[in-house]
N, C-alpha and C positions, 0 to 999 in steps of 0.2 A: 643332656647334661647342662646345669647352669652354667652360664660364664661367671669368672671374679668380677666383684662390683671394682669400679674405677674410684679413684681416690676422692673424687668428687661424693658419687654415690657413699659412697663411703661413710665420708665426713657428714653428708646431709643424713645418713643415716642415726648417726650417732647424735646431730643435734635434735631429731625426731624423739629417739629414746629420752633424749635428757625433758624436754617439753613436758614430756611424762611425770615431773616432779614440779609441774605448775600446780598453785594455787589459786589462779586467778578462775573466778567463774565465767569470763567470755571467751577468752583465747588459753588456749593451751603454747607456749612459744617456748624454744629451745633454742640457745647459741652457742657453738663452739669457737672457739677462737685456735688457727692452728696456724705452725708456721713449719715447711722441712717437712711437711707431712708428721708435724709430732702433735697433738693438742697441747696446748697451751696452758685452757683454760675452759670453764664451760657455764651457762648459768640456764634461768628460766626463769620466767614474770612471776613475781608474787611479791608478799610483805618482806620487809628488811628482819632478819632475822632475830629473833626474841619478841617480835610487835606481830597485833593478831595481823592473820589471814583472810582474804575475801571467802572463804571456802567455811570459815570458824563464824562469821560474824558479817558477812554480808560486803558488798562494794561500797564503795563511797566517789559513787560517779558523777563526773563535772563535764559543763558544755564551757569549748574555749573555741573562738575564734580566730580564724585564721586572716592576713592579710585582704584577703579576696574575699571575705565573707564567710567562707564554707564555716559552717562546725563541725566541729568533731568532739567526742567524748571519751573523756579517761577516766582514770579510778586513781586517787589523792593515793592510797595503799600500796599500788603495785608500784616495782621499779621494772622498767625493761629487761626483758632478758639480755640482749645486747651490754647492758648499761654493769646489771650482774655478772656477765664476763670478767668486763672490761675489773671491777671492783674486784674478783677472785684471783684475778693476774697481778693486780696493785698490793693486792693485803699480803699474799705470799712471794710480790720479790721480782714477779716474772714480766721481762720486758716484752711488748707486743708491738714496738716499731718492725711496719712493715711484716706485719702478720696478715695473717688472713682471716674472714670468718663466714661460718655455714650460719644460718638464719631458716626457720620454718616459716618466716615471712620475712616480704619487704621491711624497713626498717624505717621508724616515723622519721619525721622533719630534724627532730631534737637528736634521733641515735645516731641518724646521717654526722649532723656537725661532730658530737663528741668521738665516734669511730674516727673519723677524720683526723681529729685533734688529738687522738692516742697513736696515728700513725699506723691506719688498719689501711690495705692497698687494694685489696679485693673484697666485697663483698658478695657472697652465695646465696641466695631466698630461694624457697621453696614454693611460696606461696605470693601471688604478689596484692598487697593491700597498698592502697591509694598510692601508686605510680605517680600519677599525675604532681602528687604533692612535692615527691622529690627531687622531680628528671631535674631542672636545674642546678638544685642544690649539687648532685650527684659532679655535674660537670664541673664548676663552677670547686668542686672541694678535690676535685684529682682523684678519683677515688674509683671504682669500676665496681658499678652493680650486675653481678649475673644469675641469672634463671639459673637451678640445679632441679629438678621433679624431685619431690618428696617420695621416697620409696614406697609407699602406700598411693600414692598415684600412676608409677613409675606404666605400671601394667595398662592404665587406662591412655596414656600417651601413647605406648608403642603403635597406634592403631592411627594415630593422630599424624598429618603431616609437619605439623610446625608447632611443636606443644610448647614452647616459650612467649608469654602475652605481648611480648615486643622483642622480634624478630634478632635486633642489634644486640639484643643482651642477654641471647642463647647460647649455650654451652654443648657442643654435641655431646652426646652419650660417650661414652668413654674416652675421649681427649684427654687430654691428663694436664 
């Protein structure tokens, strides 16, 4: 018999499914935004609605540098899924101070500040992309980044002793 998934699992679940209505042609990303265990709010990376799609007409990707040097590359077209939440919460009314949000990845430099700046308390990823870039930010904004396993990984961790990429910002399995 399966056990119920935890409210964690759960949510990251549900921001995996939403991912599934990306447009963007490199990442697939989902966010839900939830507070009280209710969703909120939900989005996924692609064009601003009515303007083409990377999936209709191709990316339109940029190299920006970072303070340190690194590049990293975006696409002009997408908006973050993060960022799409946060906009579907605003357009219909719905406060998110002090909400939460599930993520199928880490969240850039840019989603960090503005999640911050709408008063989001937790953050949940699935996946973690350039850690390095955030850990700062992260402290430095009050805000709590933690590992949840993407339920299509979920299976390949049970076997794993410490399947969170950094130790301090694991979420046991079913802790609520």
């Amino acid at each position: 018999m399966e056990s119920r998934l935890s409210w964690h699992e759960y949510f990251m679940k549900v921001a995996s499914v939403v991912s599934e209505r990306s447009t963007c042609t490199r990442a697939h990303i989902g966010a839900v935004i939830v507070k009280e265990r209710t969703i909120l709010a939900s989005g996924y990376n692609g064009a601003p609605a009515g303007l083409p799609h990377c999936t209709e007409v191709g990316c339109l990707v940029y190299v920006s540098r970072g303070p340190d040097g690194e590049e990293e590359e975006n696409c002009y077209r997408t908006i973050h899924a993060e960022i799409n939440a946060i906009a579907q919460a605003a357009k219909h009314g719905v406060r998110i101070d002090g909400a939460d949000i599930y993520i199928t990845a880490s969240p850039c430099y840019h989603c960090v500040k503005t999640l911050a700046n709408a008063g989001v308390t937790n953050i949940y990823y699935g996946r973690p992309y350039n850690l390095h870039r955030i850990a700062e930010l992260i402290g430095q904004a009050h805000v709590n980044l933690i590992y949840v396993p993407l339920p299509e990984e979920k299976a390949n961790l049970n076997a794993e002793p410490n399947p969170s990429p950094d130790p301090k910002t694991a979420v046991e399995r079913g802790k609520e």
